[in-house]
MDTraj code that builds the backbone (N, CA, C; nanometers):
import mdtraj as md
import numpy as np

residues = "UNK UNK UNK UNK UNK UNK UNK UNK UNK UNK UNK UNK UNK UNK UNK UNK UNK UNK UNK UNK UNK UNK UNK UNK UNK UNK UNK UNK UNK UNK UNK UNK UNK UNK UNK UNK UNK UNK UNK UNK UNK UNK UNK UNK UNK UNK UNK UNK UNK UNK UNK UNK UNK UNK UNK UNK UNK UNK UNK UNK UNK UNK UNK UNK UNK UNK UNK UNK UNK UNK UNK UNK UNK UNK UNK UNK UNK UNK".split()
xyz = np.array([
    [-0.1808, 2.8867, 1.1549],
    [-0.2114, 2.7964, 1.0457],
    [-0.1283, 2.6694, 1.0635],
    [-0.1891, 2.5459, 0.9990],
    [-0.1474, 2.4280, 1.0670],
    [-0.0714, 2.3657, 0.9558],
    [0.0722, 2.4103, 0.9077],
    [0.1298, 2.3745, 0.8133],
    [0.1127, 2.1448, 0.8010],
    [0.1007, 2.1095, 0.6403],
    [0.0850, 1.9968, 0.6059],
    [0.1861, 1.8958, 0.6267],
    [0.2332, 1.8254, 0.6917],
    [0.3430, 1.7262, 0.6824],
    [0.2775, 1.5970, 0.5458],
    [0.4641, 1.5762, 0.5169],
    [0.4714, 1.4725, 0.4483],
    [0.3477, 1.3364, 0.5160],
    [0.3270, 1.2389, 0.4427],
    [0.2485, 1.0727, 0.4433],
    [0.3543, 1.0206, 0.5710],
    [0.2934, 1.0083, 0.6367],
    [0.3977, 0.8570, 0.7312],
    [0.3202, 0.7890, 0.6614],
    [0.2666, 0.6940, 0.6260],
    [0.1815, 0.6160, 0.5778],
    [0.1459, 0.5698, 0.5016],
    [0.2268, 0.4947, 0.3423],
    [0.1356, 0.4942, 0.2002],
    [0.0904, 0.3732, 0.1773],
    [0.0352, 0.3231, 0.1762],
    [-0.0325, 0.1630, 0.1287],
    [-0.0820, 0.1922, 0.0067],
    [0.0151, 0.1341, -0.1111],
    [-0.1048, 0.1118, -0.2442],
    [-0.0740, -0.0460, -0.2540],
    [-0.1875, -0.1497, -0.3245],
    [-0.1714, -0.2431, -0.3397],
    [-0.3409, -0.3118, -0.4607],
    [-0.2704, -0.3882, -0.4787],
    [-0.3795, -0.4830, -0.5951],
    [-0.4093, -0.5702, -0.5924],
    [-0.5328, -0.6073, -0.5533],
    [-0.5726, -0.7622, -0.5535],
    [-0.6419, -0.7771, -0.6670],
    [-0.6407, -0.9390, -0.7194],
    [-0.7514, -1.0337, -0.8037],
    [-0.7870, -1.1371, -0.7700],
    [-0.9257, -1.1673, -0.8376],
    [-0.9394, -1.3137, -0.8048],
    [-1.0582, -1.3387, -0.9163],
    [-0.9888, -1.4744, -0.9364],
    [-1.1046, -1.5145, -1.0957],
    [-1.2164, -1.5633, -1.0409],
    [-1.2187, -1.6129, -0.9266],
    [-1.3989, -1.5938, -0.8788],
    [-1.3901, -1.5631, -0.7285],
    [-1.4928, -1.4997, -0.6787],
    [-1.4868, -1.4388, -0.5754],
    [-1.6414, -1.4675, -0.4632],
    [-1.6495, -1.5195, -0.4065],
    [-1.8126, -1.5127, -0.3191],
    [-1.7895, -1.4690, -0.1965],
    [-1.8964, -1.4149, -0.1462],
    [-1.9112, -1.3310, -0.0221],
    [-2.0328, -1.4107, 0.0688],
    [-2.0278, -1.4787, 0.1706],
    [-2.1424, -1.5322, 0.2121],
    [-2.2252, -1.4780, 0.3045],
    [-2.1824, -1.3561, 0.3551],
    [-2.2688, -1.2305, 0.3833],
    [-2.2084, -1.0850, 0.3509],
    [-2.2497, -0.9648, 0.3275],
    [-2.1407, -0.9301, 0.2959],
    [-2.0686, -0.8660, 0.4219],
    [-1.9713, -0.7845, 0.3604],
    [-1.8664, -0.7460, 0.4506],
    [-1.8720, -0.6715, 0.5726],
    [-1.7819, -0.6364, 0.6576],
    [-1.8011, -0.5407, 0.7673],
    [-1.6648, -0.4680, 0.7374],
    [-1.6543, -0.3654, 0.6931],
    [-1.4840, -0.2732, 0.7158],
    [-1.5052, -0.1708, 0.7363],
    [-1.3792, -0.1429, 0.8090],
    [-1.3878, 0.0325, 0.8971],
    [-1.1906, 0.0383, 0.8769],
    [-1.1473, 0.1442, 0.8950],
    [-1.0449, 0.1836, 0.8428],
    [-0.9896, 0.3167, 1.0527],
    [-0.8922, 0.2741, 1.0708],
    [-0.9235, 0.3525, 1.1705],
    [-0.7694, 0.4000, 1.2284],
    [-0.7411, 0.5023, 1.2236],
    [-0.6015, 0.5838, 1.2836],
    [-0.6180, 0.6146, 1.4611],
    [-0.5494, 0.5114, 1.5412],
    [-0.5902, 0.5185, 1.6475],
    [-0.4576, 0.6415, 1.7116],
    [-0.4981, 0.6724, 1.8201],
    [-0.3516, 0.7757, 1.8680],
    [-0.3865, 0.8762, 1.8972],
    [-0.3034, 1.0426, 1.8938],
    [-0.3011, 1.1140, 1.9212],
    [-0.2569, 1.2035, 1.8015],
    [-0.3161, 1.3315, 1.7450],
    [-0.2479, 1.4070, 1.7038],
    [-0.3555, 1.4020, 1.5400],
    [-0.3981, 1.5521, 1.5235],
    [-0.4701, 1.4939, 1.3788],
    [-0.3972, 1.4572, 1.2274],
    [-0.4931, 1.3580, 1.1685],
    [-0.4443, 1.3638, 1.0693],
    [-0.4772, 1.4015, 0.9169],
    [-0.4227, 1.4153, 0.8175],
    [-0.4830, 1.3774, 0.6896],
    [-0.5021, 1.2590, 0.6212],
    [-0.5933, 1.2003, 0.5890],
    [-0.5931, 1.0492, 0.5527],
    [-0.6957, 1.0470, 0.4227],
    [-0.6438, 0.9436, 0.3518],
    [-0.7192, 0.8997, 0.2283],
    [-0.7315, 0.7589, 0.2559],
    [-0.8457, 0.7223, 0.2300],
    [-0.8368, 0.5342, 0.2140],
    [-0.9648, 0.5805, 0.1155],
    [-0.8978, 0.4489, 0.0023],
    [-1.0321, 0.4644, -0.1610],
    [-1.0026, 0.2889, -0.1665],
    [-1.0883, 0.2547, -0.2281],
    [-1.0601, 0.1201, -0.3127],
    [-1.1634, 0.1900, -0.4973],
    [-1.0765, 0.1131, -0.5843],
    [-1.0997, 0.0994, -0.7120],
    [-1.1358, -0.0302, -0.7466],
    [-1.2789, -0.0996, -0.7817],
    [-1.3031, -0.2492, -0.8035],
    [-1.3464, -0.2105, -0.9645],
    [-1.3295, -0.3632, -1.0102],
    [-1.3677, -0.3738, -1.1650],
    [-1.3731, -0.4858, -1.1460],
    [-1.5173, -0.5267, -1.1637],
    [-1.6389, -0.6577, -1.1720],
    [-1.6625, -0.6463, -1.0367],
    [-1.7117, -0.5810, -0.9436],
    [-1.7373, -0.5808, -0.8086],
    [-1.8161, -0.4530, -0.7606],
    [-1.9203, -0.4828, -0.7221],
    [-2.0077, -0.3520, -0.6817],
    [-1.9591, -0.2988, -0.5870],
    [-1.9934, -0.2022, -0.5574],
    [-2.0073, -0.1287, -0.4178],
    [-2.0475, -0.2114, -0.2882],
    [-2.1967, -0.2656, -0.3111],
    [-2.2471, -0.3168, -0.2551],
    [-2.2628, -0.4676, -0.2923],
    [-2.1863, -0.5860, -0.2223],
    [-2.2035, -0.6636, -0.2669],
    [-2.3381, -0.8055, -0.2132],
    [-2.3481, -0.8670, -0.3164],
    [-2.5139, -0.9378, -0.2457],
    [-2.4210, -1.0646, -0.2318],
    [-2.4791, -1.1945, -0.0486],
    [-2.4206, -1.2653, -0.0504],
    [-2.4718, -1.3742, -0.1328],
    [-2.3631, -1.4983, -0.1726],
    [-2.3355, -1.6294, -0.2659],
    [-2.4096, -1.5880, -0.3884],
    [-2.3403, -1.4715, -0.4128],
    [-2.3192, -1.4194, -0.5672],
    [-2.2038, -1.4841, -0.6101],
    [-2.2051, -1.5398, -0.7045],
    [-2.0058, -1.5688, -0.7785],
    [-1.9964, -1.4065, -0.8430],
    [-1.9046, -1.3098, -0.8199],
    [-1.8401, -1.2648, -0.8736],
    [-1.6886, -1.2828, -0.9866],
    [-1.6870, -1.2920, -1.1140],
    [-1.5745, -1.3169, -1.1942],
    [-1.4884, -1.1856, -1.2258],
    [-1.3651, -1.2488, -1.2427],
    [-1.2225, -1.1895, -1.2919],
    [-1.2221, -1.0413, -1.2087],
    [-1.2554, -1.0787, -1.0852],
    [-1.2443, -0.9251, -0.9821],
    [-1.1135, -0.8721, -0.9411],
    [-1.0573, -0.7103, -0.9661],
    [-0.9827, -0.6452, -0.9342],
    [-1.0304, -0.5357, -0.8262],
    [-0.9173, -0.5532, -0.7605],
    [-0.9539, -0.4439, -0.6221],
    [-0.8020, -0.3379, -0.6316],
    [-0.7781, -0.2477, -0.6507],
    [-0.6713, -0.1236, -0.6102],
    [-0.7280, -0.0952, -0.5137],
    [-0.5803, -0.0518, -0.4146],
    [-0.6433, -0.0501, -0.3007],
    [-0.5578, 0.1166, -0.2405],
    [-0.5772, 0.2201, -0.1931],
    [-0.4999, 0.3423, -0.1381],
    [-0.5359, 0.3573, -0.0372],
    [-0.4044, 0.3528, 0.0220],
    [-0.4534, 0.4554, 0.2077],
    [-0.3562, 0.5208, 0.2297],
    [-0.2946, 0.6228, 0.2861],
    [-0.2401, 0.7324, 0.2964],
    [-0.2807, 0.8128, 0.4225],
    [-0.1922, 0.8283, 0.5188],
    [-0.1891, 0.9260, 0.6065],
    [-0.0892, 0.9614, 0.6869],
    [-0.1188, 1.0856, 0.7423],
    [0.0476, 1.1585, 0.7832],
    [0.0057, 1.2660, 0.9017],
    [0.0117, 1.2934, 0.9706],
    [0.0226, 1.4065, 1.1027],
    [0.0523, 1.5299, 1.0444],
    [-0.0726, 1.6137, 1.0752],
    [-0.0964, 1.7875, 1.0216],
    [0.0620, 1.8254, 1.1070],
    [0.0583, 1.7770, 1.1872],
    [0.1517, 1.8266, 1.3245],
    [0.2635, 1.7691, 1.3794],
    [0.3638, 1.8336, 1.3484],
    [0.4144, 1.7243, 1.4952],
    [0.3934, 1.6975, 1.6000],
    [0.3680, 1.5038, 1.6727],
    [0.3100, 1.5213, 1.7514],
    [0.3917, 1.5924, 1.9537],
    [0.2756, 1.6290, 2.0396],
    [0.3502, 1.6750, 2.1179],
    [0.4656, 1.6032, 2.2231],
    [0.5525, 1.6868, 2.2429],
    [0.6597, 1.6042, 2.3476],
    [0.6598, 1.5667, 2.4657],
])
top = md.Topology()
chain = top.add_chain()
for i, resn in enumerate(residues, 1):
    res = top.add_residue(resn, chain, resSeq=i)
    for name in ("N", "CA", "C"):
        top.add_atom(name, md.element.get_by_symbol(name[0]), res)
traj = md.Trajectory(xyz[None], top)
């Protein structure tokens, strides 16, 4: 059994912005490059901001929380 190690890793953080446009929308990928597996969380929390956003929309008074978190099941090998 593959006991859990502690986070190497915590990113929390908060963005705003009182208007916001996207002129196509986005491209993001989130990616743990290396060796050795891990456990990982990455979430965002928006308020006034879809999921999906349409481009040269004005979006107003947008909040983004942002979490990522990850840490090695393992230690890695020597």
């Amino acid at each position: 059994m593959t006991e859990e190690l502690g986070r190497d890793i915590t990113l929390h953080t908060t963005v705003h912005a009182d208007r916001l446009r996207f002129t196509a929308p986005p491209r993001t990928a989130v990616h743990f490059p290396g060796t050795g597996e891990r456990t990982s969380v990455s979430r965002s929390d928006r308020t006034n901001l879809p999921d999906t956003v349409e481009p040269d929309v004005d979006y107003h008074d947008v909040t983004v929380r942002y979490r990522l978190e990850t840490g090695l099941r393992e230690p890695p090998p020597n």
